[in-house]
N, CA, C and O of each residue as an XYZ file, in Angstrom:
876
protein
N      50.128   -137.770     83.197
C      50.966   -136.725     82.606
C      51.614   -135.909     83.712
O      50.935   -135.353     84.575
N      53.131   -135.839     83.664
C      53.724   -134.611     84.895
C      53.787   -133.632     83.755
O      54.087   -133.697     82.563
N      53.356   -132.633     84.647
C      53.305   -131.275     84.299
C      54.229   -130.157     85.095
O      53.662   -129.704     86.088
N      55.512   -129.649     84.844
C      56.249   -128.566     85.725
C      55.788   -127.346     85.492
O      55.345   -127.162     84.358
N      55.761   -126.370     86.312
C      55.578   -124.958     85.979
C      56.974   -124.323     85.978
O      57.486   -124.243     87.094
N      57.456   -124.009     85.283
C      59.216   -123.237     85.175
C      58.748   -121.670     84.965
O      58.077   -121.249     84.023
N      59.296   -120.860     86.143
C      59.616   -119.587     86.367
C      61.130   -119.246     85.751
O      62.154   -119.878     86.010
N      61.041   -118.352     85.074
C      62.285   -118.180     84.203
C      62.942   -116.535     84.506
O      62.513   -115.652     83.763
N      63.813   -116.199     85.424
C      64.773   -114.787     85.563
C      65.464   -114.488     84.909
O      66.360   -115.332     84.921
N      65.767   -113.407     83.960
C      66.906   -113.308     83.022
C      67.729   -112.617     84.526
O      67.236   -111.923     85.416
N      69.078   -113.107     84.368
C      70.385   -112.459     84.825
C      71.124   -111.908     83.822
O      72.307   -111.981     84.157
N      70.993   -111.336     82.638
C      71.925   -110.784     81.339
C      70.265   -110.151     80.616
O      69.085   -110.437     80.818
N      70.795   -109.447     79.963
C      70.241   -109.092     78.832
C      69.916   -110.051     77.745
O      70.794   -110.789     77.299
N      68.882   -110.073     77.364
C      68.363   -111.212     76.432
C      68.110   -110.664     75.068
O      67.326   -109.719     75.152
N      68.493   -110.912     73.812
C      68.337   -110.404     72.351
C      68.085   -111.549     71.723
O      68.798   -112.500     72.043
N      66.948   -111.784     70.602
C      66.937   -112.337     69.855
C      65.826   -111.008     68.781
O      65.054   -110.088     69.054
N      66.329   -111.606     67.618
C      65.187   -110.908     66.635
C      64.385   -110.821     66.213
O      64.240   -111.200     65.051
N      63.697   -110.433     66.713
C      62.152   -110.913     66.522
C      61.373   -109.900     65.492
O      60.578   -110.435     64.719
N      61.543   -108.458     65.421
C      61.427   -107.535     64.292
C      62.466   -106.662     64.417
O      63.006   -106.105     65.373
N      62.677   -106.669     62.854
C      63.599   -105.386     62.550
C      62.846   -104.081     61.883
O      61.760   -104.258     61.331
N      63.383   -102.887     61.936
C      62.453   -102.084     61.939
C      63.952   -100.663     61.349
O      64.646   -100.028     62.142
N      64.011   -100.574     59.926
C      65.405    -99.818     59.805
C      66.656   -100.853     60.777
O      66.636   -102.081     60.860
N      67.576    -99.997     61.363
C      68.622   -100.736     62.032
C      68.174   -100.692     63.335
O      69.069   -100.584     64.173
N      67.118   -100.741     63.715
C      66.583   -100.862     65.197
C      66.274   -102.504     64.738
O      65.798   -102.892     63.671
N      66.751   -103.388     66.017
C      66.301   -104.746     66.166
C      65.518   -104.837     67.284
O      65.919   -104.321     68.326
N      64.514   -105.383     67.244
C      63.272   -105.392     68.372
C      63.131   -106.897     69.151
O      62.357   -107.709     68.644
N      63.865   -107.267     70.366
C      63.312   -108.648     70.971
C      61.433   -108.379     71.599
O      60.859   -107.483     72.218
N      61.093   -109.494     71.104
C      59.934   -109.668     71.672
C      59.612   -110.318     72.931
O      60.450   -110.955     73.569
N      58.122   -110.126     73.380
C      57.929   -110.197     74.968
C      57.451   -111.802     74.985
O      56.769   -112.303     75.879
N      57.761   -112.228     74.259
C      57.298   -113.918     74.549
C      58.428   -114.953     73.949
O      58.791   -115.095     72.782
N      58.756   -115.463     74.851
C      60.081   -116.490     74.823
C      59.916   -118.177     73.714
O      59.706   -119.087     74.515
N      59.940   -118.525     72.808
C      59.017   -119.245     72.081
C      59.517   -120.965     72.059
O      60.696   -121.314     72.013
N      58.998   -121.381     72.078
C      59.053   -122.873     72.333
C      59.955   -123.572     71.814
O      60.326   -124.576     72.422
N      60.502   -123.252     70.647
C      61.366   -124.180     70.046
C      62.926   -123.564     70.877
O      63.953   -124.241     70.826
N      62.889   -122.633     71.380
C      64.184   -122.240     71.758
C      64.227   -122.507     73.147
O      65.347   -122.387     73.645
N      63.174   -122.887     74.017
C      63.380   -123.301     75.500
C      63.908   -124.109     75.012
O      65.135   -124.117     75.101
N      63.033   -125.455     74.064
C      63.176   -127.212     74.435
C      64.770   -127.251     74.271
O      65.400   -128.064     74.948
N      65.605   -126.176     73.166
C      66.940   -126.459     73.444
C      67.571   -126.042     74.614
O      68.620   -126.490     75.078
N      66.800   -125.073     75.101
C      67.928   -124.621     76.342
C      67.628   -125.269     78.017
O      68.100   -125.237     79.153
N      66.748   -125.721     77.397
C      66.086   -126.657     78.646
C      66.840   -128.508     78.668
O      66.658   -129.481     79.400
N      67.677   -128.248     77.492
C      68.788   -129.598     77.265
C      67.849   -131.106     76.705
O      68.144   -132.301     76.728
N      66.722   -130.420     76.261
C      65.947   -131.464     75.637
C      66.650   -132.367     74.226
O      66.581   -133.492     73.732
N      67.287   -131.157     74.002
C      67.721   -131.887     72.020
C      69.244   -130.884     72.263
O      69.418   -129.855     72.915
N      70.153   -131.684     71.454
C      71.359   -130.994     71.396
C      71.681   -130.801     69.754
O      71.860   -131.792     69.046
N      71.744   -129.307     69.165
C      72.275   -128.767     68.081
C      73.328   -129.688     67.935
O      73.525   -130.386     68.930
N      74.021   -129.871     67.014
C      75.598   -129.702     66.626
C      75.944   -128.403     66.784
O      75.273   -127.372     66.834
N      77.367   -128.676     66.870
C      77.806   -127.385     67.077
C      78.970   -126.537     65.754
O      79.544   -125.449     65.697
N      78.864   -127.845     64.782
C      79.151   -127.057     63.972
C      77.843   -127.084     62.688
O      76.986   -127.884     63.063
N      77.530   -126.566     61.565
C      76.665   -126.901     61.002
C      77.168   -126.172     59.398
O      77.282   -124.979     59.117
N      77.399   -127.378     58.544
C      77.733   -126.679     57.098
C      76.919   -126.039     56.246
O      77.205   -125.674     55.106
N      75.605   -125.871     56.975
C      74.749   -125.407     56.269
C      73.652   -124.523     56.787
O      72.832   -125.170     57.438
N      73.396   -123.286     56.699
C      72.777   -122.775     57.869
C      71.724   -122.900     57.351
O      71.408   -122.049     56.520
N      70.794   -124.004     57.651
C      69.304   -124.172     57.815
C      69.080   -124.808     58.888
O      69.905   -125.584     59.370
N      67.756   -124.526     59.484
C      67.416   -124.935     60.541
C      66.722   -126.655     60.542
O      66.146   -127.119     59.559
N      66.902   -127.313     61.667
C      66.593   -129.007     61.767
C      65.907   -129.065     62.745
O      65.984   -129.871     63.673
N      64.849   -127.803     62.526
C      63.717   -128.547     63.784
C      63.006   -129.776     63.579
O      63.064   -130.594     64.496
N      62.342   -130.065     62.545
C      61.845   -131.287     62.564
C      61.990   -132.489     62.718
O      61.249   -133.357     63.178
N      63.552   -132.510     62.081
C      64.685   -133.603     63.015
C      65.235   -133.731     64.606
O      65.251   -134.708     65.354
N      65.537   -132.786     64.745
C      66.111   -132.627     66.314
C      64.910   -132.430     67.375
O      65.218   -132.679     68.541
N      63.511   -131.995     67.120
C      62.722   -131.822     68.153
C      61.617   -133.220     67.988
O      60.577   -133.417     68.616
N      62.172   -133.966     67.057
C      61.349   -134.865     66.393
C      61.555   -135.756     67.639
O      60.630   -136.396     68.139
N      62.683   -135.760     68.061
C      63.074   -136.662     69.030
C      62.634   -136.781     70.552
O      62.636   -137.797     71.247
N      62.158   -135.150     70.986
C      61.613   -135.164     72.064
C      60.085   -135.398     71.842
O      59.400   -135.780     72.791
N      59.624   -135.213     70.811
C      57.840   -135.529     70.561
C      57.910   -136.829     70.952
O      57.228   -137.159     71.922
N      59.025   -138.161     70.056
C      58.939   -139.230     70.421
C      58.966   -139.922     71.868
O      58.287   -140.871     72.261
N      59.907   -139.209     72.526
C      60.021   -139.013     74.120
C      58.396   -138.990     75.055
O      58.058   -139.414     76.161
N      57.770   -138.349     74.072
C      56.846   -137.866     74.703
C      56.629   -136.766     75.733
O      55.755   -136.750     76.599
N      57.862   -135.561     75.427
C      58.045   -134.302     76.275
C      57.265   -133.111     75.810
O      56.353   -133.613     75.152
N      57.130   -131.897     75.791
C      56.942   -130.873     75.165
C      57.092   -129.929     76.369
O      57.074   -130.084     77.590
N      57.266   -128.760     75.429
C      58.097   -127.890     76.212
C      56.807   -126.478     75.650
O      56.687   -126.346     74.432
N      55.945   -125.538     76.576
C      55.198   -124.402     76.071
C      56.074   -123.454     75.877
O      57.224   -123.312     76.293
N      55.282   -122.697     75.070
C      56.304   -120.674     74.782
C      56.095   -120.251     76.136
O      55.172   -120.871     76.664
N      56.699   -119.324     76.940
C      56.930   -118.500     78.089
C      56.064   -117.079     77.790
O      56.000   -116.350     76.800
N      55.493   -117.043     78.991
C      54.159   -116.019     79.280
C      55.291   -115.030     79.787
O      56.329   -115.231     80.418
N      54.745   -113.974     79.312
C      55.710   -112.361     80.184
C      55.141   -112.162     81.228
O      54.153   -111.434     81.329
N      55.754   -112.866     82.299
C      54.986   -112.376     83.545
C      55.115   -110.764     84.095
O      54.246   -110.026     84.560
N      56.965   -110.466     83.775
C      56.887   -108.822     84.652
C      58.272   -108.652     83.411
O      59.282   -109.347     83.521
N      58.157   -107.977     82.659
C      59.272   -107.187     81.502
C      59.213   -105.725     81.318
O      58.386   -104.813     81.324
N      60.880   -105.990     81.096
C      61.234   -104.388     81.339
C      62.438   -104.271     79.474
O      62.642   -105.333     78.886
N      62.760   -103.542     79.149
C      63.845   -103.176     78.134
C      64.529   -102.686     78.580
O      64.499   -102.247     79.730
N      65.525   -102.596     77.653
C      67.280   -101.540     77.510
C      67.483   -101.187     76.192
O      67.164   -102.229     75.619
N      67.748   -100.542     75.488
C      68.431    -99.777     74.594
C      70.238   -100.562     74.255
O      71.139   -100.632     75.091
N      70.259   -100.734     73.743
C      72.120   -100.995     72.842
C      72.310   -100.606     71.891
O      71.482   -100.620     70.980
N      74.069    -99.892     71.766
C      74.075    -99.756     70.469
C      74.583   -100.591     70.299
O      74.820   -101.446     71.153
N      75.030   -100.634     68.760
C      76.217   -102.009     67.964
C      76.581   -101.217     67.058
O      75.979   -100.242     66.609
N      77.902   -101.774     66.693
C      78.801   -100.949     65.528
C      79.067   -101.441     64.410
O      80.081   -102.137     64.462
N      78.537   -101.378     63.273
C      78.862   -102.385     61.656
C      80.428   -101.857     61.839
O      80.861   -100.773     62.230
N      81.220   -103.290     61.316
C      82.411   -103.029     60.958
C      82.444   -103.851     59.470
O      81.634   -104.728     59.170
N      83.553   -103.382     58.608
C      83.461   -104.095     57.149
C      83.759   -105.532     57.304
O      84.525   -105.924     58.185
N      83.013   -106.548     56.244
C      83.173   -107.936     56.923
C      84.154   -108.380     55.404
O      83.859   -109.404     54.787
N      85.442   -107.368     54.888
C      86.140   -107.504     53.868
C      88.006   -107.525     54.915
O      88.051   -107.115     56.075
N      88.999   -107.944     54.342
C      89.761   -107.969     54.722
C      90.434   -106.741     54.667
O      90.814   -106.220     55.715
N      90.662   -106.126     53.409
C      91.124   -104.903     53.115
C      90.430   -104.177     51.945
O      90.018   -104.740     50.931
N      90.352   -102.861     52.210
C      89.599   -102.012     51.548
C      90.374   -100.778     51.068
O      91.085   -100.107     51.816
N      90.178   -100.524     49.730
C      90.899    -99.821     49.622
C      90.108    -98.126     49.770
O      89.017    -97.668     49.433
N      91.400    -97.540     50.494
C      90.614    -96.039     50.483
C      90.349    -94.578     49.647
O      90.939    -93.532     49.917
N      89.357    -94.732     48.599
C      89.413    -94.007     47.387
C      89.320    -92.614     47.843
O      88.856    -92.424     48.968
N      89.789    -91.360     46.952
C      89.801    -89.794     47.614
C      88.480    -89.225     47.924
O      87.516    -89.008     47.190
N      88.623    -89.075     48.922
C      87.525    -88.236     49.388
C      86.443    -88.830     50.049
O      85.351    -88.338     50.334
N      87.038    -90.342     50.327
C      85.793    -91.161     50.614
C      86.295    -90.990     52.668
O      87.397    -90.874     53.203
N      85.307    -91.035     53.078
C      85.177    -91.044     54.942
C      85.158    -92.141     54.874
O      84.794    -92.845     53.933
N      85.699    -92.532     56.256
C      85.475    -94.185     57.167
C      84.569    -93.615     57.946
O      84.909    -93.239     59.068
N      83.351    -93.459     57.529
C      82.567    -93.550     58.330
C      81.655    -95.009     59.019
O      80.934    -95.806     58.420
N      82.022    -94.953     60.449
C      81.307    -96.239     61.106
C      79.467    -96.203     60.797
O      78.686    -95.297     60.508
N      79.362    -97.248     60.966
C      77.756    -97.743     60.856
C      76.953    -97.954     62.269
O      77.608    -98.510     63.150
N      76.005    -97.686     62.492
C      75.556    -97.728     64.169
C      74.089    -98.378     64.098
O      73.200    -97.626     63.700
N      73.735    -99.706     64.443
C      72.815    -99.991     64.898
C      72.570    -99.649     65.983
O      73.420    -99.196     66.750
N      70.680    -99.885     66.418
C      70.471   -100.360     67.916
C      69.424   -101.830     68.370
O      68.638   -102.342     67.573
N      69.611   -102.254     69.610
C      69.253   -102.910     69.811
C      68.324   -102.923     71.062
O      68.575   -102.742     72.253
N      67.320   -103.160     70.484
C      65.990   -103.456     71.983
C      65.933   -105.213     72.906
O      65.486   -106.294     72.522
N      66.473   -104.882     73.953
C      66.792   -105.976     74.461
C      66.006   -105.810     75.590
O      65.809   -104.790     76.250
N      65.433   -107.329     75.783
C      64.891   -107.836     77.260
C      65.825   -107.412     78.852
O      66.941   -107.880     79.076
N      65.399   -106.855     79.418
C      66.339   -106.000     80.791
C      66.054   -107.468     81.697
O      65.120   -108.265     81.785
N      67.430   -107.328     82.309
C      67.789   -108.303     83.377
C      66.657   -108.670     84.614
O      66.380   -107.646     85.239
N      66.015   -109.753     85.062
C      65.371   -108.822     86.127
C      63.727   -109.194     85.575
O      62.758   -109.038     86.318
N      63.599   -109.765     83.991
C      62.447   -109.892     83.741
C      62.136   -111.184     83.502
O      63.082   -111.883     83.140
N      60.875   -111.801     83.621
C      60.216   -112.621     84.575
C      59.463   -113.302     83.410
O      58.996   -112.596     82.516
N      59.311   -114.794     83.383
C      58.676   -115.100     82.565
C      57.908   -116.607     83.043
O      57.977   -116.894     84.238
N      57.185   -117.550     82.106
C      56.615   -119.036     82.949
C      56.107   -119.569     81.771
O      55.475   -118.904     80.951
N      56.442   -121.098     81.633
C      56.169   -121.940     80.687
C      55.901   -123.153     81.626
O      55.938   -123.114     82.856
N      55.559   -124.499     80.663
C      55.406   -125.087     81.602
C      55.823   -126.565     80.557
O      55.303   -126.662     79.445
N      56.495   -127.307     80.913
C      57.208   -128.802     80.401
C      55.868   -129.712     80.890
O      55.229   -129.738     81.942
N      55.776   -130.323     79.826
C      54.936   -132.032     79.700
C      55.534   -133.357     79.577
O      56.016   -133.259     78.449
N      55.775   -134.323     79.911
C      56.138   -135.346     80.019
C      55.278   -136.705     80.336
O      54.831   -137.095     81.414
N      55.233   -137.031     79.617
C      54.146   -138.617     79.878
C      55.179   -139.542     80.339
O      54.527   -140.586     80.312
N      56.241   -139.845     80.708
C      56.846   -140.277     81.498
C      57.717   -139.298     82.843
O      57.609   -138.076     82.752
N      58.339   -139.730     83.740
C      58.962   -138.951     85.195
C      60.054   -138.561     84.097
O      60.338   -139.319     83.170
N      60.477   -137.653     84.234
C      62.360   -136.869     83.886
C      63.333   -137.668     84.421
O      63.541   -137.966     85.598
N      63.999   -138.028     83.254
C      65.063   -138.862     83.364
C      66.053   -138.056     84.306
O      66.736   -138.707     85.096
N      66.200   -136.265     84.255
C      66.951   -135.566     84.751
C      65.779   -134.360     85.085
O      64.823   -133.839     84.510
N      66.733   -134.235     86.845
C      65.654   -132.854     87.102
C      65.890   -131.733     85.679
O      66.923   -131.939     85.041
N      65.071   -130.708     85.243
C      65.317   -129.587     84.605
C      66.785   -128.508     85.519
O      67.152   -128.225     86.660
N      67.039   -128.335     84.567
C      68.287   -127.315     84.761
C      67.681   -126.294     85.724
O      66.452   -126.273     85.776
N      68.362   -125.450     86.489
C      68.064   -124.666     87.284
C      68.432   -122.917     86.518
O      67.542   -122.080     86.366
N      69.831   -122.693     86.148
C      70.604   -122.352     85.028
C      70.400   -122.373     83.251
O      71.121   -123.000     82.474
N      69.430   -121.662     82.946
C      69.857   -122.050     81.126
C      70.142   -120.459     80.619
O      70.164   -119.388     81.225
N      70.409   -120.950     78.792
C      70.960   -120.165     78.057
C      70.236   -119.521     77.464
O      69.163   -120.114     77.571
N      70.009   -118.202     76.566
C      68.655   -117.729     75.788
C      69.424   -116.469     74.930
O      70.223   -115.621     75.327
N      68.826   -116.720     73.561
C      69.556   -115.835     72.828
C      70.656   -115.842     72.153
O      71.501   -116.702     72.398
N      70.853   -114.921     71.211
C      72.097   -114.797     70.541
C      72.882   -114.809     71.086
O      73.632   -115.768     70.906
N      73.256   -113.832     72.073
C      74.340   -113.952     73.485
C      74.412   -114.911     74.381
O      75.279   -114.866     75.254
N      73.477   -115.967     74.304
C      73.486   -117.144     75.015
C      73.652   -116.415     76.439
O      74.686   -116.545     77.094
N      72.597   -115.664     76.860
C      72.218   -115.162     78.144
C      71.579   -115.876     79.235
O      70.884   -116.892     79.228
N      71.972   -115.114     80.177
C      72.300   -116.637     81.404
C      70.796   -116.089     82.375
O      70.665   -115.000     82.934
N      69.970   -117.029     82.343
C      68.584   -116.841     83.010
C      68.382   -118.276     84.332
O      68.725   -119.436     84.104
N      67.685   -117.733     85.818
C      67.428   -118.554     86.347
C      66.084   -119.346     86.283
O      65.063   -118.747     85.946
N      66.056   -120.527     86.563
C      64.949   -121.374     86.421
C      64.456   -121.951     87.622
O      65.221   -122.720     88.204
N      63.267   -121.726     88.141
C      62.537   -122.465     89.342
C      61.149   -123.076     88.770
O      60.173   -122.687     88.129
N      61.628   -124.250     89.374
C      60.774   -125.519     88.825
C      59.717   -126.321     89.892
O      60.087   -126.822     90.954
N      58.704   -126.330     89.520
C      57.495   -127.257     90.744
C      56.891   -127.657     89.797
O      56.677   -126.916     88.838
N      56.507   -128.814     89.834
C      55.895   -129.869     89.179
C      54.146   -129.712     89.908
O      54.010   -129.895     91.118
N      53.220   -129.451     89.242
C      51.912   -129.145     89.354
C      51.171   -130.292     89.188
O      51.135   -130.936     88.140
N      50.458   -130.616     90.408
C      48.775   -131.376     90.040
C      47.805   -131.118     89.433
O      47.030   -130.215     89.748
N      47.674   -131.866     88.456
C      46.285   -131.204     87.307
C      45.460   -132.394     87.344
O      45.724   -133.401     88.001
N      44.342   -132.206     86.528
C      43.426   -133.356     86.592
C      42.699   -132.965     85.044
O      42.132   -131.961     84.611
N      43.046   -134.351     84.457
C      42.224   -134.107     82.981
C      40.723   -133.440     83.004
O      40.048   -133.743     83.988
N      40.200   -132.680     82.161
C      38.585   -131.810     82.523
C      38.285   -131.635     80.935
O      39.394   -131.660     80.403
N      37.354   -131.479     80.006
C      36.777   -131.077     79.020
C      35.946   -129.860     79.021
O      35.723   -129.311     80.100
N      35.451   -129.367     77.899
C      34.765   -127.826     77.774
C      36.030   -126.544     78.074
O      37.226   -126.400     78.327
N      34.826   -125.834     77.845
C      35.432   -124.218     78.040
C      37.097   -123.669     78.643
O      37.033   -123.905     79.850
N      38.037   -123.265     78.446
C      39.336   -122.981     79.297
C      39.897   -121.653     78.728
O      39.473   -121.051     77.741
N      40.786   -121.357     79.421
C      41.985   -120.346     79.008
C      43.406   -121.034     79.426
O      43.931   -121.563     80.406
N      43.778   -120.607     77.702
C      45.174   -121.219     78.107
C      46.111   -121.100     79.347
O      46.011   -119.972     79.830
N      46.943   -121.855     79.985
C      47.498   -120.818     81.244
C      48.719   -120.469     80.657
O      49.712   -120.338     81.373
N      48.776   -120.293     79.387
C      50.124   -119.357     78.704
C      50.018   -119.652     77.438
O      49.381   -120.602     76.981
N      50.962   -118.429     76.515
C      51.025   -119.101     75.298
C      50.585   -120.658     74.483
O      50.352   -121.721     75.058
N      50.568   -120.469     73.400
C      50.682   -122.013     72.324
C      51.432   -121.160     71.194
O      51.670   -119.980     70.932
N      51.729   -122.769     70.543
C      52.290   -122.990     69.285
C      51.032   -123.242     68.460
O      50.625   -124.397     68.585
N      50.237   -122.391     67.570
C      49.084   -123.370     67.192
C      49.852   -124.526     66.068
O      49.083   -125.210     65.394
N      51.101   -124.687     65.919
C      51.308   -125.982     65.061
C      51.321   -127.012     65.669
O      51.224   -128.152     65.217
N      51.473   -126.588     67.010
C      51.309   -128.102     68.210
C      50.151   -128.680     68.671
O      50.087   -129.753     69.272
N      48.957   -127.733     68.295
C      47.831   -127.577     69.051
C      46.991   -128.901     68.453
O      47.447   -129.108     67.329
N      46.022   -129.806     68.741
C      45.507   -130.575     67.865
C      44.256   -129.699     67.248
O      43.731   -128.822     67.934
N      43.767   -130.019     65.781
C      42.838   -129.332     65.445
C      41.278   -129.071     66.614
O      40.987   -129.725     67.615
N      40.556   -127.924     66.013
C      39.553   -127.471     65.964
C      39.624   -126.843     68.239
O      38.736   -126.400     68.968
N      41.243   -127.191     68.530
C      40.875   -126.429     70.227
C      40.744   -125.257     70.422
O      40.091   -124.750     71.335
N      41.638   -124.445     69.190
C      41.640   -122.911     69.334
C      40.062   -122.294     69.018
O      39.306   -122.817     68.200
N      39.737   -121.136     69.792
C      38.363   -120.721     69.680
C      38.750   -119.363     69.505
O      38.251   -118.822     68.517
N      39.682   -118.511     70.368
C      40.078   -117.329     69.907
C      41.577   -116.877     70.444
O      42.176   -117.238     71.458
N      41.811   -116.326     69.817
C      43.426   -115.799     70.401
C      43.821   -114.857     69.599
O      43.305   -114.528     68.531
N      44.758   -114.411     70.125
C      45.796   -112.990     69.593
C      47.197   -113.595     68.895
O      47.888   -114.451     69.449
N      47.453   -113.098     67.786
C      48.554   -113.855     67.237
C      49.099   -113.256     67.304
O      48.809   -112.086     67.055
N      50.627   -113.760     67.806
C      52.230   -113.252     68.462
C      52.826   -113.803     66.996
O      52.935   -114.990     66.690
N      53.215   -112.561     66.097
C      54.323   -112.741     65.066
C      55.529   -112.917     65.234
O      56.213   -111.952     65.575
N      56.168   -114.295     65.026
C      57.489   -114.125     65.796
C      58.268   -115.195     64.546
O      57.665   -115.504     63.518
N      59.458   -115.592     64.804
C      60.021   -116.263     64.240
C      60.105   -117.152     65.417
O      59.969   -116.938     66.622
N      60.483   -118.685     64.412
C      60.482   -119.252     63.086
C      58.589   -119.915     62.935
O      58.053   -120.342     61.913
N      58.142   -119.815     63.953
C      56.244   -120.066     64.018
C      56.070   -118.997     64.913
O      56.746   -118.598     65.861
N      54.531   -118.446     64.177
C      54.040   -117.292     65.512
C      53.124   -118.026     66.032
O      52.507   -118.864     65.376
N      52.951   -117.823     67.133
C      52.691   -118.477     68.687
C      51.072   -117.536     68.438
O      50.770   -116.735     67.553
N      50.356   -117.999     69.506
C      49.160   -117.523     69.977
C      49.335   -116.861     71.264
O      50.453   -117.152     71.690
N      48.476   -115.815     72.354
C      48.088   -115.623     73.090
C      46.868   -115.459     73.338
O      46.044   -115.409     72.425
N      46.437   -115.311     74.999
C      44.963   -114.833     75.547
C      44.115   -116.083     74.638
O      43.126   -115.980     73.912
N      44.812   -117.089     74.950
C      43.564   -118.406     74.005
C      42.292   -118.856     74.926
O      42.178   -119.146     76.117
N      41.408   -118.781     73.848
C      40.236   -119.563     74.400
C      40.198   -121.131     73.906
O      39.949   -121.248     72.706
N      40.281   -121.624     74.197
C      40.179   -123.066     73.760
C      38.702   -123.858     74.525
O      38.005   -123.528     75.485
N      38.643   -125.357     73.303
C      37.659   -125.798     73.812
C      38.276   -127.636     73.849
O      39.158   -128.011     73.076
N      37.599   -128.599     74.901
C      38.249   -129.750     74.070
C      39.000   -130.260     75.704
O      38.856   -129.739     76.810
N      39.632   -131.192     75.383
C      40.238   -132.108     76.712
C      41.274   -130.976     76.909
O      41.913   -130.349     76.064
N      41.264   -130.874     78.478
C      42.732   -130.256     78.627
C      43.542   -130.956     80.277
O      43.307   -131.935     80.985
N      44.303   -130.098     80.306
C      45.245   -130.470     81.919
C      44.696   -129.324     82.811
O      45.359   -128.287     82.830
N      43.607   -129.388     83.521
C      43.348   -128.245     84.513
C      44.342   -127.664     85.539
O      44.466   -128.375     86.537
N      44.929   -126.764     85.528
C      46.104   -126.348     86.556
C      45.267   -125.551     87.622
O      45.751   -125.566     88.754
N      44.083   -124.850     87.450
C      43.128   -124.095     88.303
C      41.788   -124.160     87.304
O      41.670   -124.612     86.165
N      40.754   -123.469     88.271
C      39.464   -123.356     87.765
C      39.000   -122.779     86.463
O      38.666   -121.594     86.474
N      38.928   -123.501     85.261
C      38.962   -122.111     84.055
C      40.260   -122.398     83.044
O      40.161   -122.369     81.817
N      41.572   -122.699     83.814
C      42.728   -122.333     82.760
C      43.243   -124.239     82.698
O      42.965   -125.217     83.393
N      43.979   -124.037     81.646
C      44.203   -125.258     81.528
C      45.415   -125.474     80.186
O      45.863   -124.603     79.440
N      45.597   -126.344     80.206
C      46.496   -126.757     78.735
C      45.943   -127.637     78.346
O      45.474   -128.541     79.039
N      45.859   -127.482     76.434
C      45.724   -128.482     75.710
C      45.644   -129.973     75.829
O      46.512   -130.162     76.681
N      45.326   -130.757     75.630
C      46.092   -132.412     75.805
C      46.377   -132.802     74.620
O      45.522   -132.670     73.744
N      47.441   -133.282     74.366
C      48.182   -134.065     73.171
C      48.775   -133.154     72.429
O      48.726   -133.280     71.205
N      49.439   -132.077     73.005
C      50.106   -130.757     72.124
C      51.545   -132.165     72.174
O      51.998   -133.009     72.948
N      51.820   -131.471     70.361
C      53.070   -132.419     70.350
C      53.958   -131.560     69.265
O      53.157   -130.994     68.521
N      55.404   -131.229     68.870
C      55.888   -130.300     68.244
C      55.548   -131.413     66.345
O      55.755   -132.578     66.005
N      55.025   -130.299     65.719
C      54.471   -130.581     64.177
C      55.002   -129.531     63.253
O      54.864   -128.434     63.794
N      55.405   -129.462     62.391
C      55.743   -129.219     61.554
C      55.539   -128.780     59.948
O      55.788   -129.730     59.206
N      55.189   -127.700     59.323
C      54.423   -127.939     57.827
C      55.388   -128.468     57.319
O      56.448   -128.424     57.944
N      55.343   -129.019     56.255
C      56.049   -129.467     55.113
C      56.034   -129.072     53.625
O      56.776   -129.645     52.827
């Protein structure tokens, strides 16, 4: 199994929605798996789509078969920013009855600050057809983050571990999770601080990854 460790820099501000809270939108501190494997150029969206539902099970179906997987991103060093945003009417013309104000609408937005630091790590049971991008995209704004990549020596080990970052527990094979903190997120909430038990990829003494995490799906 090659195993990379990817260090991830935002250069932009990063938003996605992770809770809303009134018109405050809240990004969260953990970057989640199904949205690297696309920006990491594993699976390609269409780019137009007549139907807005999501095709993970189709489109990531393809890298399971590959035999790739891609982990959620650990917050190594995060910081925020504050944004506003302005509702504008999404009507063509409106008519203006007496006495009524144009008054504008004002969200805000809690966004990931430039500058913050994150680490996942790509699986592959075969070599990469293509090095990983150095450059990817993240977010609604399709925000521009750097990537540094080293490919790690591990050695298969059984018993006791800590994850060395996030999981998906839908990827996880049964009965590894022993304890963890659940990260509510969209579209699956992720785990942290896992104890796991069971075969894993030792990266150091103690921490390790799963073996046979593969992207799954409920139905």
């Amino acid at each position: 199994m090659h195993v990379f460790r990817c260090d991830i820099t935002l250069h932009e501000p990063l938003f996605f929605a992770t809770r809303e809270i009134g018109r405050l939108y809240e990004t969260g501190r953990y970057l989640h798996n199904y949205a690297l494997t696309y920006a990491f150029g594993f699976v390609q969206a269409p780019y137009f789509n007549a139907v807005q539902v999501p095709r993970y099970a189709d489109e990531l179906g393809t890298v399971r078969a590959a035999g790739s997987y891609v982990t959620p991103a650990l917050p190594l060093a995060v910081d925020y920013r504050l944004a506003t945003i302005k509702y504008g009417e999404e009507v063509s013309h409106v008519e203006m009855e007496q006495g009524r104000l144009n008054t504008p609408s004002f969200g805000r937005l809690k966004e990931l600050a430039p500058e913050s630091t994150f680490r996942c790590y790509v699986l592959s049971a075969q070599p990469l057809a293509m090095p990983l991008p150095r450059w990817i995209r993240l977010g609604k704004w399709h925000s521009k983050a750097l990537v540094e990549t080293r490919e790690v020596e591990v050695k298969r080990a059984s018993g006791d571990y800590v994850a060395a970052c996030p999981l998906n527990p839908l990827d996880v094979p049964p009965g590894v999770l022993r304890a963890f903190d659940i990260v509510s997120m969209p579209p699956a909430s992720l785990v942290a601080n896992a104890r796991c038990n069971g075969d894993h990829y030792e990266i150091e003494r103690g921490v390790g990854l799963p073996v046979d995490m593969r992207y799954t799906f409920e139905r």
